[in-house]
C-alpha positions, 0 to 999 in steps of 0.5 A: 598221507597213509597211516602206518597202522592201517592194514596191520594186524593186532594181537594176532586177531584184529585187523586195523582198517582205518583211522576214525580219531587222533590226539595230541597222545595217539589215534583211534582205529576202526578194526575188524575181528573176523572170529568173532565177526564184529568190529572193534577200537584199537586205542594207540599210543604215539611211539614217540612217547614211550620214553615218557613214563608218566603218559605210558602209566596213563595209559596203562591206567586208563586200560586198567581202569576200564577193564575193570569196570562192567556197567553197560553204560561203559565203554568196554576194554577187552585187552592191552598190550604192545605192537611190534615197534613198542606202541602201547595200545588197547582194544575196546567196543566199536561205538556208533553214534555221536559224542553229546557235543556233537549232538548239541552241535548238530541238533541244539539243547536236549529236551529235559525228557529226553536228556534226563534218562541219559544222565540217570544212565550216566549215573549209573555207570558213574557210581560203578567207578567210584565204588571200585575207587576210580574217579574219572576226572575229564568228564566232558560233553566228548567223553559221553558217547550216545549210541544204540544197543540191543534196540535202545536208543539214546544208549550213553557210554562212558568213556575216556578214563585217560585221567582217571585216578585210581585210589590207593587201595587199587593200586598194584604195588609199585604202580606210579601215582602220577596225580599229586595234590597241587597238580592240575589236570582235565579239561577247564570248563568242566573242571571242578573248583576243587580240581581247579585249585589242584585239590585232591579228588573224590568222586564228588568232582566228577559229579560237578563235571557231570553237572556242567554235562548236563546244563550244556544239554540242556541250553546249549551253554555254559553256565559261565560267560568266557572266553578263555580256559584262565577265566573258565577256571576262575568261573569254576572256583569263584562265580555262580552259574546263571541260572538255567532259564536265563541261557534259554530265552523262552523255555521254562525249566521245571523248578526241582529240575534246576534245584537238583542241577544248581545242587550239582553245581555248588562250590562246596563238595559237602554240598552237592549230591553226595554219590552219583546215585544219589545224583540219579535218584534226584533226577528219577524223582522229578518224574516220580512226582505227581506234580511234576509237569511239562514232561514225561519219560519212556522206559528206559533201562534201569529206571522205573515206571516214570510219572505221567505228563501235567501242568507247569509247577505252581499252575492250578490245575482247572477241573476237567469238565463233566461230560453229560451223558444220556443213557440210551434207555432214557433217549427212547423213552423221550422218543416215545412221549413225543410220538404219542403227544403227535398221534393225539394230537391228529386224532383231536384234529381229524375229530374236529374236522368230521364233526365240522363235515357233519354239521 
C-alpha cells in the first residue's frame, strides 16, 4: 500500500522520501532537504485526529517543547506547521543508529564502561529540560537513541517529549494544560511511583524513569518480575527492585555503582538524586575514585578525565613485585674478575708443568 505523504513535498523545502516509523498518533518520514544538502524527519500527526484538541496540543506541546531545548544530547526540532489537508507535523534532525532497546536486543547488557558515559550524557540533556520547567515523563529504552556525531560514537539523543509536561511559568496564556493531578500517562515499566499513583510530577520522575533505562542497560531486565502493565505498576509503587547482581548470573557490579542505581530507584522522591546532574555527577564519581575498579572510561564530551582501571572494590590490592636490576657498569665489572681469575688460573697450570719438563 503506498503512503500518501511519500513524494510530498513540506513547507516548500523538504521532500518526503519514505516511512521509516509509525504509531498509534502518526508516522516518521525520512525527507530530503536539498538547499541544505542533508536529510531530515518529518513527524505527522494522522489527520483523523485533528477534531481531537487534546492530542493536537500534545503535539504542538512536544514541537514546542523540544524547540526549546539545545543540549546536543537532544534531538533537535527546526519548524512545525500544518500540510495542506490540515495534518500537524514537525521537522527534526535524521538520527542514524539504534534506539537502546534495540541495542539491548541485538547485542545483550551494556558493559558499565561503556553504558555509563551514555547515561552522563543522558543527564545532561536531561537537567536542560528541567531547568526550562519540562519534564519528560515517557522515558523509556526506545525514547534514547544512540548514534554518532562529529566522530563520537555512542552519542545518545533524547527524544519523544509527546508527553512532556511544561510547567505553568512556560505556558503561553491560553495554552490547554492536558496533564491534571489523578491522570495517569507514560509507559507502565518505566513509569514512576508517583506517576503511577497519577501524582503531580517534577523532574525527580523522570529521574526514576531514567533509572529504570539504566538497570535494563545493564542485565537486560527489569528489576521487576511481571507480566503485564497492571503488575508492572504495582512493581513501581509497592516492591523493591532486585538487586542488580542477582539479574546477571555471573557478573559483579561495582558496590557504589549500584548504590547510585538503587538511590535512583527509591519510592520516595526525597530520596532519590535530586536534579539529573546530580544523577550525572554520582555516576562521573564511580570513576573518579582511585578505588573504583573493573573498569575504565574514555573521554567523552563533557566529562572530565575518568580514573584508571583496579581491582574489584573491597580486594587487597598485592604489591607489585620489585624488578631486580643490574647496572650495566657493574655487569663489566663481573666480567672482568672472572677472566682475570682464568688467566691466573692457566699461568699457575703452564707454571707447573715447565718446572715438572725440567725436572
Amino acid at each position: 500500500m503506498t503512503d500518501s505523504y511519500v513524494g510530498k513535498e513540506v513547507a516548500g523545502q523538504f521532500r518526503i522520501v519514505k516511512r521509516i516509523g509509525s504509531g498509534g498518533m502518526g508516522a516518521v518520514y525520512k525527507a530530503e532537504q536539498p538547499q541544505m544538502n542533508r536529510h531530515v524527519a518529518v513527524k505527522i500527526l494522522h489527520s483523523k485526529y485533528l477534531s481531537r484538541s487534546d492530542l493536537v496540543s500534545r503535539f504542538r506541546r512536544e514541537a514546542r517543547a523540544m524547540s526549546h531545548l539545545s543540549h546536543p544530547n537532544t534531538a533537535r526540532v527546526f519548524l512545525y506547521g500544518q500540510l495542506d489537508d490540515g495534518a500537524c507535523y514537525f521537522v527534526m534532525e535524521y538520527l542514524e543508529g539504534l534506539n537502546l532497546a534495540q541495542l539491548v536486543r541485538a547485542q545483550g547488557p551494556m558493559l558499565p564502561k561503556r553504558a555509563v558515559p551514555v547515561m552522563i550524557q543522558v543527564c545532561g540533556a536531561l537537567q536542560e529540560a528541567h531547568s526550562a520547567g519540562i519534564i519528560h515523563r515517557d522515558l523509556k529504552p526506545e525514547n534514547i537513541f544512540l548514534t554518532q556525531q562529529g566522530g563520537i560514537t555512542d552519542f545518545p539523543k533524547v527524544l519523544d517529549f509527546g508527553l512532556a509536561k511544561v510547567t505553568e511559568r512556560e505556558m503561553r496564556p491560553g495554552s490547554l494544560v492536558l496533564t491534571r493531578e489523578g491522570m495517569i500517562f507514560g509507559t507502565p515499566e518505566f513509569m514512576s511511583p508517583e506517576q503511577a499513583r497519577g501524582r503531580t510530577l517534577d523532574g525527580r520522575s523522570d529521574i526514576y524513569s531514567l533509572g529504570l533505562i539504566f538497570y535494563e542497560l545493564l542485565t537486560g531486565q527489569l528489576p521487576f518480575e511481571a507480566a503485564q502493565s497492571m503488575e508492572y505498576i504495582n512493581h513501581q509503587v509497592n516492591s523493591p527492585p532486585i538487586p542488580l547482581g542477582q539479574r546477571v548470573p555471573g557478573r559483579e557490579f561495582e558496590v557504589e555503582l549500584e548504590r547510585v542505581v538503587m538511590k535512583t530507584l527509591e519510592k520516595d522522591p526525597d530520596h532519590r538524586h535530586q536534579t539529573a546532574a546530580q544523577f550525572g555527577e554520582a555516576l562521573q564519581a564511580t570513576q573518579d575514585r582511585p578505588s573504583s575498579g573493573g573498569y575504565a572510561l574514555p573521554s567523552a564530551p563533557g566529562l572530565r578525565g575518568l580514573g584508571a582501571p583496579g581491582g574489584p572494590v573491597g580486594s587487597p590490592q598485592a604489591p607489585a613485585p620489585k624488578a631486580e636490576v643490574v647496572s650495566s657498569g657493574n655487569s663489566k665489572a663481573s666480567w672482568f674478575v672472572f677472566g682475570l681469575g682464568v688467566v691466573m688460573i692457566l699461568v699457575a697450570a703452564a707454571v707447573v708443568l715447565i718446572t715438572v719438563m725440567k725436572d
